[in-house]
N, CA, C and O atoms as a DFTB+ gen file, in Angstrom:
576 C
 N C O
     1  1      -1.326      -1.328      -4.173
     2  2      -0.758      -1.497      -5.486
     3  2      -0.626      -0.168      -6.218
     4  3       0.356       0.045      -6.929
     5  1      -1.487       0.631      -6.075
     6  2      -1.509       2.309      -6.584
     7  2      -0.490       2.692      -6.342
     8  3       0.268       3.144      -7.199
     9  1      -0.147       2.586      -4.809
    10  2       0.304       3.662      -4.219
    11  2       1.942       3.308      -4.788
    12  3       2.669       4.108      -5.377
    13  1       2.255       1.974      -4.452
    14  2       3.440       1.892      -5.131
    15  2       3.793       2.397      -6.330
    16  3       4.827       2.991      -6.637
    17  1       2.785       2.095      -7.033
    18  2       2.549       2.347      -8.881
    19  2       3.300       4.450      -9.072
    20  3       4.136       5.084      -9.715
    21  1       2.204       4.670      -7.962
    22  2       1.756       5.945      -8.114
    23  2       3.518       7.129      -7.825
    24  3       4.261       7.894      -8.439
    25  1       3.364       6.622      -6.733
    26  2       5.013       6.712      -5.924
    27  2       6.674       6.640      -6.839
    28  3       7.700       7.317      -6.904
    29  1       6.130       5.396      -7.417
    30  2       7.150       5.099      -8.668
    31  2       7.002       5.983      -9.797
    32  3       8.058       6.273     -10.360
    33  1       5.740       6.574     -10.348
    34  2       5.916       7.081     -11.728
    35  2       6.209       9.050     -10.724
    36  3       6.720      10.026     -11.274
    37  1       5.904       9.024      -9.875
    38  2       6.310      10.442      -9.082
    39  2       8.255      10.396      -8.713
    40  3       8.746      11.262      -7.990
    41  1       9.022       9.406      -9.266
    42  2       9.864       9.310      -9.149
    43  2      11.097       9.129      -7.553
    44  3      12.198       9.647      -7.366
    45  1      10.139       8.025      -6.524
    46  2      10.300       7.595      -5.388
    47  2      10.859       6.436      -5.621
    48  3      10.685       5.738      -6.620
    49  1      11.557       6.208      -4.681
    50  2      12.222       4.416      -4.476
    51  2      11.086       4.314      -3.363
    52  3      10.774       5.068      -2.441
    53  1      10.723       3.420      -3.685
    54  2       9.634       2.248      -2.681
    55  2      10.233       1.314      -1.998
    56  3      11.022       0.507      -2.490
    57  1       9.862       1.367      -0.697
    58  2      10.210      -0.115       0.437
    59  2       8.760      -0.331       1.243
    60  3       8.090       0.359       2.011
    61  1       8.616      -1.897       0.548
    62  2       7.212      -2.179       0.685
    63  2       6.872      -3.280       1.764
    64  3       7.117      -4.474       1.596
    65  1       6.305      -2.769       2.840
    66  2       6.473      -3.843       3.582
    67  2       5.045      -4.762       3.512
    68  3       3.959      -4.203       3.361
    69  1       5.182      -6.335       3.647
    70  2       4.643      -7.133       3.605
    71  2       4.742      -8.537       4.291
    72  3       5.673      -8.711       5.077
    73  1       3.791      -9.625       4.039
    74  2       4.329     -10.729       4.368
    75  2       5.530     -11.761       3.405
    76  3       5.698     -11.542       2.205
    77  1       5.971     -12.408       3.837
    78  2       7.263     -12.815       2.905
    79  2       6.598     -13.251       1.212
    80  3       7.167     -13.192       0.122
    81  1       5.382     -13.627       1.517
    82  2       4.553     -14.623       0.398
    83  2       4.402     -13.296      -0.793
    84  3       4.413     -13.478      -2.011
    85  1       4.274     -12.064      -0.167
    86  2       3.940     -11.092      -1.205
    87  2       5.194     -10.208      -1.231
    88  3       4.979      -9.020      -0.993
    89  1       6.786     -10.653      -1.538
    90  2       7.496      -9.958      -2.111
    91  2       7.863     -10.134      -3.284
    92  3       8.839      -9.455      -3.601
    93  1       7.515     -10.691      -3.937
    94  2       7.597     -11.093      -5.433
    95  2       6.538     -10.041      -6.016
    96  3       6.759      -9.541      -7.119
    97  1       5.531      -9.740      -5.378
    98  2       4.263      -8.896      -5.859
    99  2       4.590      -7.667      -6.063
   100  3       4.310      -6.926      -7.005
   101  1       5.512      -7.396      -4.648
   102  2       5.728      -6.090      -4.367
   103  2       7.144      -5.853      -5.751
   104  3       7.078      -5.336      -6.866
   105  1       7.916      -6.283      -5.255
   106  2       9.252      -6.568      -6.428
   107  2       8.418      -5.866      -8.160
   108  3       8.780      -4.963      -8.915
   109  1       7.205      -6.835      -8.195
   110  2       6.518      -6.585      -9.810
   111  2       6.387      -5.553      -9.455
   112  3       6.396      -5.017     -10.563
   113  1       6.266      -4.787      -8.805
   114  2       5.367      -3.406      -8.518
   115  2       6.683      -1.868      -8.551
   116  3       6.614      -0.639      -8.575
   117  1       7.636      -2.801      -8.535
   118  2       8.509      -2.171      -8.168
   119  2       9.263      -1.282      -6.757
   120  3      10.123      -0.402      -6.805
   121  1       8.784      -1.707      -5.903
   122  2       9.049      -1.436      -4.406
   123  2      10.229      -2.373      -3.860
   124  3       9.880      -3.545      -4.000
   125  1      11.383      -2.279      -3.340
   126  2      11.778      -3.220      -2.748
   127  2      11.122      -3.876      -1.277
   128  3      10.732      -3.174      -0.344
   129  1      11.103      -5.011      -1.294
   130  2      10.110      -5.650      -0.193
   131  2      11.171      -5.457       1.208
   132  3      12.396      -5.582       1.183
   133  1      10.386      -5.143       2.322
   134  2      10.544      -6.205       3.681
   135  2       9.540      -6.789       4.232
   136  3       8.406      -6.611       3.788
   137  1       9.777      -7.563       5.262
   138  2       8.787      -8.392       5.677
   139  2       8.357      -8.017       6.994
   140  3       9.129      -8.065       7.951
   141  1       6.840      -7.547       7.115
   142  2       6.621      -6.847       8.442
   143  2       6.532      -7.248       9.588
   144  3       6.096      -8.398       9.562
   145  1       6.718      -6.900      10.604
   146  2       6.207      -7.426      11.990
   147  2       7.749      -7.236      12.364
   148  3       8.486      -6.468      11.746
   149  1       8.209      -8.132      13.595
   150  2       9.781      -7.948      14.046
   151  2      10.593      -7.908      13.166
   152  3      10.513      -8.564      12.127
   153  1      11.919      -6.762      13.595
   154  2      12.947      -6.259      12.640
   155  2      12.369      -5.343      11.623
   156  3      13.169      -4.744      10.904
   157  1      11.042      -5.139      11.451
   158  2      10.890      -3.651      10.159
   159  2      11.785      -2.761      10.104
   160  3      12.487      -2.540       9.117
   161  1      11.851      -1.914      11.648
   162  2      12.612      -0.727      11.377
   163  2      14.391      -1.291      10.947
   164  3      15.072      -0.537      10.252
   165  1      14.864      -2.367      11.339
   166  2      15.903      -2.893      11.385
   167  2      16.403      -3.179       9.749
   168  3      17.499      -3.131       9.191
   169  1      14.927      -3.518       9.264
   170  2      14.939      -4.044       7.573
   171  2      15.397      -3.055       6.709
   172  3      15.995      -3.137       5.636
   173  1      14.889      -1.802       7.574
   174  2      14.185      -0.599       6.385
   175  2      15.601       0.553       6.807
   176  3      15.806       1.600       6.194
   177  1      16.263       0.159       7.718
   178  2      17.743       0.928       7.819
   179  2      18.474       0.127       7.416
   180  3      19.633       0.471       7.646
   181  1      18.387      -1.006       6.802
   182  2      19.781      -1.681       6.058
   183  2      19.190      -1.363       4.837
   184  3      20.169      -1.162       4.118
   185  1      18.341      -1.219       4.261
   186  2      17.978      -0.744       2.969
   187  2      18.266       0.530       2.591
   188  3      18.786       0.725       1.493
   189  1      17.915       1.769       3.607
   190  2      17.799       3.087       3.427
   191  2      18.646       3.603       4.673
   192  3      18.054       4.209       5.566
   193  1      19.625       3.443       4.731
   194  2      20.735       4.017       6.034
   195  2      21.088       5.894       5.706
   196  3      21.804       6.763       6.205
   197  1      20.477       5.826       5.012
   198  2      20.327       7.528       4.656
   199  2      19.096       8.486       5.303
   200  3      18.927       9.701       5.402
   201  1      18.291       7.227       5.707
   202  2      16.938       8.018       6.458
   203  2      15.559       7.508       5.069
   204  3      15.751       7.064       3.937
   205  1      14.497       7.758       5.653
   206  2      13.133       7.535       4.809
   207  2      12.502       8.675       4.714
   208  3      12.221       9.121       5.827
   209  1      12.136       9.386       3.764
   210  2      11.526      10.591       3.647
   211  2      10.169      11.026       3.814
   212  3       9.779      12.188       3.927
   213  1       9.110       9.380       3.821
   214  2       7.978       9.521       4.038
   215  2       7.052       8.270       4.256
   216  3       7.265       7.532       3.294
   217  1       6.434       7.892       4.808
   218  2       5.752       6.766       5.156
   219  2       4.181       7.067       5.316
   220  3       3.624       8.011       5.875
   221  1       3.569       5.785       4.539
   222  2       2.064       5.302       4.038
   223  2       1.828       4.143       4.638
   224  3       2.517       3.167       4.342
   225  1       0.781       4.053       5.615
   226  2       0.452       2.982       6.671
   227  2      -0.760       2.625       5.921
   228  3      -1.600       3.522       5.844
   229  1      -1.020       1.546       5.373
   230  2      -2.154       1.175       4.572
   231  2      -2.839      -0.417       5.319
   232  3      -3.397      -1.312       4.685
   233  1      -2.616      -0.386       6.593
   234  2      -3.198      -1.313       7.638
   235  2      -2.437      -1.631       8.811
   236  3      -1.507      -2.369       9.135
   237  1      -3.359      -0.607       9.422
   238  2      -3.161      -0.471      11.031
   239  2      -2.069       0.545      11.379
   240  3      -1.855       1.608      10.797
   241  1      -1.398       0.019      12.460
   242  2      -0.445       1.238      12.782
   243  2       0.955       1.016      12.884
   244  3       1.732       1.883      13.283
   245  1       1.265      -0.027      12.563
   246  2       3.052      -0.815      12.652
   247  2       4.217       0.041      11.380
   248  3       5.416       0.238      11.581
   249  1       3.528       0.391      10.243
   250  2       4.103       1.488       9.715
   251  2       4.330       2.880      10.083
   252  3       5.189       3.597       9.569
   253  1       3.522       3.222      10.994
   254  2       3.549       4.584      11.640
   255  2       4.461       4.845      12.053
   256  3       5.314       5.589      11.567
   257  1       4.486       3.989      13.571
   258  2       5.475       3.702      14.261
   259  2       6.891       3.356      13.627
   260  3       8.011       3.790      13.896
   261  1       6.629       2.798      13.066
   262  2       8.206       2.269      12.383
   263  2       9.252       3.672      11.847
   264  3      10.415       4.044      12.004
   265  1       7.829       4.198      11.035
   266  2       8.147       5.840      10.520
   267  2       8.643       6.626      11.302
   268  3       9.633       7.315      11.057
   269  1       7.973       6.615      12.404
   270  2       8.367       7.983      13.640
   271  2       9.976       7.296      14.051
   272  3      11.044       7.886      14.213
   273  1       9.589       5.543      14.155
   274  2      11.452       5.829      14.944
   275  2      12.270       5.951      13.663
   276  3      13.382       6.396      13.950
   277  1      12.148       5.742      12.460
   278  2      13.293       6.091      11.661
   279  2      13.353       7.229      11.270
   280  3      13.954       7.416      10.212
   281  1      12.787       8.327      11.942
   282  2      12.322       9.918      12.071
   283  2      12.179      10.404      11.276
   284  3      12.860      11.394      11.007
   285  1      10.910       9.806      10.245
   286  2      10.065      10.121       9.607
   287  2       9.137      11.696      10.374
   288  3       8.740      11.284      11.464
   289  1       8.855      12.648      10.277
   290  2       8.108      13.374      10.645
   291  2       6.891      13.307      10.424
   292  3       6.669      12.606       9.436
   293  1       6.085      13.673      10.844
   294  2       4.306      13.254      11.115
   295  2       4.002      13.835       9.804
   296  3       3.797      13.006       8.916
   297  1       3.921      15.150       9.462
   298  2       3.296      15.568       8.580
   299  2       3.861      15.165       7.084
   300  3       3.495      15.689       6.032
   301  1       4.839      14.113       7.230
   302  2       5.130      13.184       5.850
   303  2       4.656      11.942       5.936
   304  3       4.474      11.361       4.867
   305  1       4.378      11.313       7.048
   306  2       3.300      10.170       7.329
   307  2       2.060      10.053       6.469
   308  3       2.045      10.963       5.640
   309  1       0.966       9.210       6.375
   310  2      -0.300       9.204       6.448
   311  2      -0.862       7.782       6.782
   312  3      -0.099       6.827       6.637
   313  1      -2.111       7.579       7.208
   314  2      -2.533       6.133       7.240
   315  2      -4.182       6.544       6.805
   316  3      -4.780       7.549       7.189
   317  1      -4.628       5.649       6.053
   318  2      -5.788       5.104       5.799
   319  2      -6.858       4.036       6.601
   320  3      -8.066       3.964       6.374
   321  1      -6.130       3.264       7.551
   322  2      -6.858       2.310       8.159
   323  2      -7.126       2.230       9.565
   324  3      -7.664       1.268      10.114
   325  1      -6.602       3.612      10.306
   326  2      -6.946       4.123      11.705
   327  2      -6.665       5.292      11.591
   328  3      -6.434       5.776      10.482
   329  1      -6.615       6.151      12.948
   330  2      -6.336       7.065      13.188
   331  2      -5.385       7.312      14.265
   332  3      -5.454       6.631      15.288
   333  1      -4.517       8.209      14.133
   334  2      -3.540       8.086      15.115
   335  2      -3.014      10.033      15.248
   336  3      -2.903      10.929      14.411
   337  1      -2.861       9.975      16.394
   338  2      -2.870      11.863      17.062
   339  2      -1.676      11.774      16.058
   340  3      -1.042      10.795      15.666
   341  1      -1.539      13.460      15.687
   342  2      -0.279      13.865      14.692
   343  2      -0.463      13.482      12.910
   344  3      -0.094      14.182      11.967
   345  1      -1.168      12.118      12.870
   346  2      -1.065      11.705      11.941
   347  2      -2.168      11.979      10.733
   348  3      -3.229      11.360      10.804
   349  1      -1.975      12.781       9.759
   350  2      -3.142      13.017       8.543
   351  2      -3.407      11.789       8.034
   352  3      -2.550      11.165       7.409
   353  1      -4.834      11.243       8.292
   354  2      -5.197       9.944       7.046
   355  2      -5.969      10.409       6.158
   356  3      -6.846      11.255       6.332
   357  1      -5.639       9.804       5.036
   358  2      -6.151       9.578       3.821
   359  2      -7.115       8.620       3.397
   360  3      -6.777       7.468       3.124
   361  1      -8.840       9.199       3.289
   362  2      -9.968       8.329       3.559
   363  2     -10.594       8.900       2.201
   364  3     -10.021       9.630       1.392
   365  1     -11.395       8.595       2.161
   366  2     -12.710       8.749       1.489
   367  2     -13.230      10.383       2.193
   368  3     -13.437      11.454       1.622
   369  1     -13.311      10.029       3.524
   370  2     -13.937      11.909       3.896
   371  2     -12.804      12.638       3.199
   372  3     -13.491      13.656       3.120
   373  1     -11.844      12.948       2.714
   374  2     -10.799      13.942       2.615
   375  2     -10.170      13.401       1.882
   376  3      -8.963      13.323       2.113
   377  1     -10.614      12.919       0.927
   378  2      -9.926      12.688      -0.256
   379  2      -9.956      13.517      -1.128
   380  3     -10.905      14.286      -0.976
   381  1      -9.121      13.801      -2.310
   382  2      -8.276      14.981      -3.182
   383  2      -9.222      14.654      -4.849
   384  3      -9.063      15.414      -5.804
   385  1     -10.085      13.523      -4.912
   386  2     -10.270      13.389      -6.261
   387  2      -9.608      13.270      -7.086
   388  3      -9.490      14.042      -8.038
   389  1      -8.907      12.056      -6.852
   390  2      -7.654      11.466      -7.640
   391  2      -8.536      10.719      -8.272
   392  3      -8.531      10.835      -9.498
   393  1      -9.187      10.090      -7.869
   394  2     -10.298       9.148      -8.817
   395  2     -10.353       8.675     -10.145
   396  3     -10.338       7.545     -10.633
   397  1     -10.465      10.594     -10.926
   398  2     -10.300      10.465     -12.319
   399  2      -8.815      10.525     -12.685
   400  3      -8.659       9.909     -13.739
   401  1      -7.640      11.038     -12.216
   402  2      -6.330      10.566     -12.766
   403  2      -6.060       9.404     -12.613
   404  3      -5.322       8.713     -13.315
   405  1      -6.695       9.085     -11.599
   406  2      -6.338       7.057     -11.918
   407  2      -6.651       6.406     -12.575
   408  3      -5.901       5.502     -12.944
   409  1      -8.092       6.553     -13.120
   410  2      -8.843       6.047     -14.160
   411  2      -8.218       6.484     -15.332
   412  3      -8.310       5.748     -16.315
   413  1      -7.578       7.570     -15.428
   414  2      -7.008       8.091     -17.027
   415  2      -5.374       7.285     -16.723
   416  3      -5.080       6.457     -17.586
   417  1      -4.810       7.391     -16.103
   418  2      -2.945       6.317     -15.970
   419  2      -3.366       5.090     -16.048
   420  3      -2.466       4.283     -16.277
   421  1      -4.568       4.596     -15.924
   422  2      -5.235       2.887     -16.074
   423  2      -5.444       2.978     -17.252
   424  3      -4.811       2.141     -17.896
   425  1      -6.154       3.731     -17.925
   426  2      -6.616       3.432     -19.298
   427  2      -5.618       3.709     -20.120
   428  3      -5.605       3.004     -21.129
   429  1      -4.665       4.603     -20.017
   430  2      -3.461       5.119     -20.322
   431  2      -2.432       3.372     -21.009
   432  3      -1.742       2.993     -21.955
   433  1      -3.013       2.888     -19.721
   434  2      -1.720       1.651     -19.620
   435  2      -0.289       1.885     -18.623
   436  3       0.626       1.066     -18.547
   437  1      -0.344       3.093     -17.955
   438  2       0.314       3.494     -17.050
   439  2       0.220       3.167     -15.334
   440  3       0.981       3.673     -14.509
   441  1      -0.715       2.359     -15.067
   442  2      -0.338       2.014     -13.915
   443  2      -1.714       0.759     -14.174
   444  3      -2.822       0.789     -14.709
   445  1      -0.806      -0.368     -13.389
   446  2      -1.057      -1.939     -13.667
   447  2      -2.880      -2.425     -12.921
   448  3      -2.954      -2.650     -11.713
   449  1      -3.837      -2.496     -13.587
   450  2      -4.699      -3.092     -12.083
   451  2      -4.468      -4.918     -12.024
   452  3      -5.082      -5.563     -12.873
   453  1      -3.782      -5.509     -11.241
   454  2      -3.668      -6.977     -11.343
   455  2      -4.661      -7.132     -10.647
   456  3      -4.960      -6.534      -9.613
   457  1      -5.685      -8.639     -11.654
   458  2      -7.300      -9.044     -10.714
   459  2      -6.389     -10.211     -10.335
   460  3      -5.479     -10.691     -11.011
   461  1      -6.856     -10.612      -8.994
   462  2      -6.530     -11.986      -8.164
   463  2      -7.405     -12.824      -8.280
   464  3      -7.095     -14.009      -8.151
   465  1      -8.859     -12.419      -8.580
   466  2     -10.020     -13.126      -8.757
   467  2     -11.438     -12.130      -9.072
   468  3     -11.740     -11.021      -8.632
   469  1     -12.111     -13.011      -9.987
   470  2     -13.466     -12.861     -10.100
   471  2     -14.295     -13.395      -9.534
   472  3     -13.977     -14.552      -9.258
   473  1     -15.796     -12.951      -9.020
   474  2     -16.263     -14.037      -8.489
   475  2     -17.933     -13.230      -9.286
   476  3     -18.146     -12.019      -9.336
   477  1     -18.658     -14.073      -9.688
   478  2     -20.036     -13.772     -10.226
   479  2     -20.551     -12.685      -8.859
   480  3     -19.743     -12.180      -8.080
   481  1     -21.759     -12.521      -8.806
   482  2     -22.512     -11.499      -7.444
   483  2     -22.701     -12.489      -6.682
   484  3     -22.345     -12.441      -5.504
   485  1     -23.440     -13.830      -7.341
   486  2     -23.973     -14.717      -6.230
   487  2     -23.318     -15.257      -5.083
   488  3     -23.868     -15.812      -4.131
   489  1     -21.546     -14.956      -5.325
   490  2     -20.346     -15.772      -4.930
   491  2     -19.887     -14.142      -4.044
   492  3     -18.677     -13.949      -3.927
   493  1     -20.647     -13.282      -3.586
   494  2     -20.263     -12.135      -2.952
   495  2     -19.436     -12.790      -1.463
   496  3     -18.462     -12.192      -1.005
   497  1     -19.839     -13.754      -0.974
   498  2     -19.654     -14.459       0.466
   499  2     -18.270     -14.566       0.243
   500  3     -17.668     -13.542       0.566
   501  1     -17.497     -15.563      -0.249
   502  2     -16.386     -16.076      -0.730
   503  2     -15.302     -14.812      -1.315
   504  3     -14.092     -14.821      -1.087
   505  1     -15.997     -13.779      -2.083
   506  2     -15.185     -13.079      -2.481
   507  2     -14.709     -11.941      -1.065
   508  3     -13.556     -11.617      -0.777
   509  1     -15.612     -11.633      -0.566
   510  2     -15.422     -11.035       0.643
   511  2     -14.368     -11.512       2.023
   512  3     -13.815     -10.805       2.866
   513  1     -14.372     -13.027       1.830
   514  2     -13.747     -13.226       2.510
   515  2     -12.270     -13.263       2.103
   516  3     -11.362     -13.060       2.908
   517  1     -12.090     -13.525       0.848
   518  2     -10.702     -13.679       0.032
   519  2     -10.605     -12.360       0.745
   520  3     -10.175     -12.323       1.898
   521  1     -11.018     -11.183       0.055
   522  2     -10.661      -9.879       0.495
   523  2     -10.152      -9.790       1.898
   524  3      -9.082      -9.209       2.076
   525  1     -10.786     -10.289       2.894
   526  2     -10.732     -10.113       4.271
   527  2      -9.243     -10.561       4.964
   528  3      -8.614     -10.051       5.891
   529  1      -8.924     -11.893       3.994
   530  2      -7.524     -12.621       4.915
   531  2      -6.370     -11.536       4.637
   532  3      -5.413     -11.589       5.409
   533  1      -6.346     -10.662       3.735
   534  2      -5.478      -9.477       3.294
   535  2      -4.161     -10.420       2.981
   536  3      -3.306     -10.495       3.864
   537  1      -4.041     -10.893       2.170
   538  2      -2.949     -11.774       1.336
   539  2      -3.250     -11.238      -0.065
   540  3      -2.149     -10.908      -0.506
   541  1      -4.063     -11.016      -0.869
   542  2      -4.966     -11.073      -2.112
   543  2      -3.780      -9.923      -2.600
   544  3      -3.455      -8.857      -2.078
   545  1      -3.184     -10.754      -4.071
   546  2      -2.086     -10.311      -4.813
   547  2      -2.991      -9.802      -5.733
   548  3      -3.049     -10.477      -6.761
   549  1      -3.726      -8.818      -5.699
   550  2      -4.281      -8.095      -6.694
   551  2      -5.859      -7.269      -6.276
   552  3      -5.989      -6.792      -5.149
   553  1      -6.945      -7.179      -7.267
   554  2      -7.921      -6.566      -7.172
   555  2      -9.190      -8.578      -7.123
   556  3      -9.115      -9.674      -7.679
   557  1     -10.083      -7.931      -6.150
   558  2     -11.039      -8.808      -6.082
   559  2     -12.330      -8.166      -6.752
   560  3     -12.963      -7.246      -6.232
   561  1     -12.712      -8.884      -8.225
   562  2     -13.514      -8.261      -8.699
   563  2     -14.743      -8.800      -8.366
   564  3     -14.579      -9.976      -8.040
   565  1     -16.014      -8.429      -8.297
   566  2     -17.744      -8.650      -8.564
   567  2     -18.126      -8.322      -9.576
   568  3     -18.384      -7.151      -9.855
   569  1     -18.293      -9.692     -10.665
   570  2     -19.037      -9.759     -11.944
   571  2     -20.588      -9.132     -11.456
   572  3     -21.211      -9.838     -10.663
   573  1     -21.129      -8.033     -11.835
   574  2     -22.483      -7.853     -12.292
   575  2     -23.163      -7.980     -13.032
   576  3     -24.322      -7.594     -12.878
């Protein structure tokens, strides 16, 4: 949700890939949606027949790939949720300390946090798993 957010106020057109259920999410977010798995790269050249300038794999590696054949170059890539030769991810070890500009464009009112759910601490089980099915149209919070 950042990254779209983030991407958009840096003055990028977004193509957000997802499952069909979360293009309305993506749409709010301002990204135009496709729907991942077969036909991505197929989706993302009827959208952008000019070429893609950079690609963010934010689970697993089907964006990577998609990137390299629409000849995306590696060092405009990144992924967060594996690792892949060529490819710089963006983790927690090597992260830039964006931290506090996010916290200041949030408080700002400049970039959106949507909660999908609260759940008290005691309800940690349930909330974890919401988190886990990776559908969750927003932030999963833990009341403390």
């Amino acid at each position: 949700m950042f990254a779209v957010q983030l991407a958009r106020r840096a003055g990028a057109r977004v193509i957000g890939t997802g499952s069909a259920a979360s293009a309305e999410a993506l749409r709010a977010l301002g990204a135009e949606p496709v729907t991942y798995g077969q036909g991505l790269v197929e989706q993302v050249r009827a959208l952008a027949p000019d070429g893609v300038t950079a690609a963010l794999d934010l689970h697993g590696t089907d964006t990577v790939h998609a990137a390299r054949e629409l000849g995306v170059p590696d060092e405009r890539i990144t992924t967060i949720a594996t690792q892949i030769d060529g490819i710089t991810p963006a983790n927690g070890a090597n992260g830039t300390g964006a931290l506090g500009e996010i916290a200041t464009l949030v408080a700002a009112g400049h970039l959106r946090v949507p909660i999908a759910a609260t759940f008290p601490v005691d309800q940690i089980r349930p909330a974890v798993e919401l988190q886990a099915a990776r559908h969750v149209h927003g932030k999963v919070v833990i009341d403390l």
